[in-house]
C-alpha positions in Angstrom: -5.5 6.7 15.3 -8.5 4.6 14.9 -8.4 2.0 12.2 -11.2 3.8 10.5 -9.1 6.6 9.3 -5.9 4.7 8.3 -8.4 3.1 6.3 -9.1 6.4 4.3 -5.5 7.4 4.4 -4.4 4.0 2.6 -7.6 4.2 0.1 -6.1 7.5 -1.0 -2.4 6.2 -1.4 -3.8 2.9 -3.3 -5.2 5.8 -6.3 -1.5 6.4 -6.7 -0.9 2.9 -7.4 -3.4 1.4 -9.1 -2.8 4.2 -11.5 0.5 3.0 -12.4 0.9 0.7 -15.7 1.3 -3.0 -15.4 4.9 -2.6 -17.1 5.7 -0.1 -14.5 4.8 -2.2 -11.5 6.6 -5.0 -13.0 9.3 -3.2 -13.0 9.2 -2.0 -9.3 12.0 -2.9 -6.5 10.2 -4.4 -3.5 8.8 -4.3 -0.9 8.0 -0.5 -1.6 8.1 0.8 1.5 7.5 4.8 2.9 6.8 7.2 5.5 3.5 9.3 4.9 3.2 12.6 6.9 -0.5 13.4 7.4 -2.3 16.1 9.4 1.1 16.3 12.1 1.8 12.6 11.8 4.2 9.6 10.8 2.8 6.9 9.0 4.2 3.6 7.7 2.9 2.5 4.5 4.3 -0.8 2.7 3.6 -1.5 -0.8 4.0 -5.5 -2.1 3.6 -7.2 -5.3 2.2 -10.6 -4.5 1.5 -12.1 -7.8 3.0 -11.4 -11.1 2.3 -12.8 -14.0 1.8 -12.1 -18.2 -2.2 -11.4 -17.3 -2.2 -9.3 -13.9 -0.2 -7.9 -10.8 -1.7 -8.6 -7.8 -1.2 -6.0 -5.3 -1.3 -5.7 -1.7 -1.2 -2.5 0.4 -0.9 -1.9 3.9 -0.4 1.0 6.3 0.2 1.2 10.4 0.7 4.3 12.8 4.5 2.9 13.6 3.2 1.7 17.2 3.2 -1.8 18.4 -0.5 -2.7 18.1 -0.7 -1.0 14.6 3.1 -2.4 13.2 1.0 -6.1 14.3 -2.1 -5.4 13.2 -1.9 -3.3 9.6 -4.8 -1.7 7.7 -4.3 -3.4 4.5 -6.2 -3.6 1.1 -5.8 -5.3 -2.2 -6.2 -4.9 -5.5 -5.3 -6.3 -9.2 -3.5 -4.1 -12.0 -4.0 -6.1 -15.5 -1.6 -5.9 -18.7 
């Protein structure tokens, strides 16, 4: 799958997270990692918090087609949920 469209894929799952409180992400058990099925196929898609403090969590998403090239090279996107 070209990297183009994992792009999209991950944009849509990052909605589902950035939606999520700041007391709710501070609370999450990570990495957060999970298998997306979309349009007939198997995605990886890992979920880290990479900063945490009282004023933000930063958040880093990334997403990869579960072969070689992809699990090396992941899509990935971040973004910032603030208290």
């Amino acid at each position: 799958m070209k990297r183009k469209e994992l792009r999209k894929i991950l944009l849509q799952e990052k909605e589902k997270f950035s939606t999520k409180s700041y007391k709710e992400l501070r609370l999450s058990t990570e990495p957060i990692v999970y298998e997306l099925n979309y349009k007939g196929m198997s995605y990886q898609v890992e979920v880290q918090l990479i900063e945490k403090n009282d004023d933000y969590i930063s958040v880093s998403m990334s997403i990869d087609d579960k072969s070689l090239f992809g699990a090396m090279f992941p899509v990935s996107i971040n973004f910032i949920v603030n208290n």
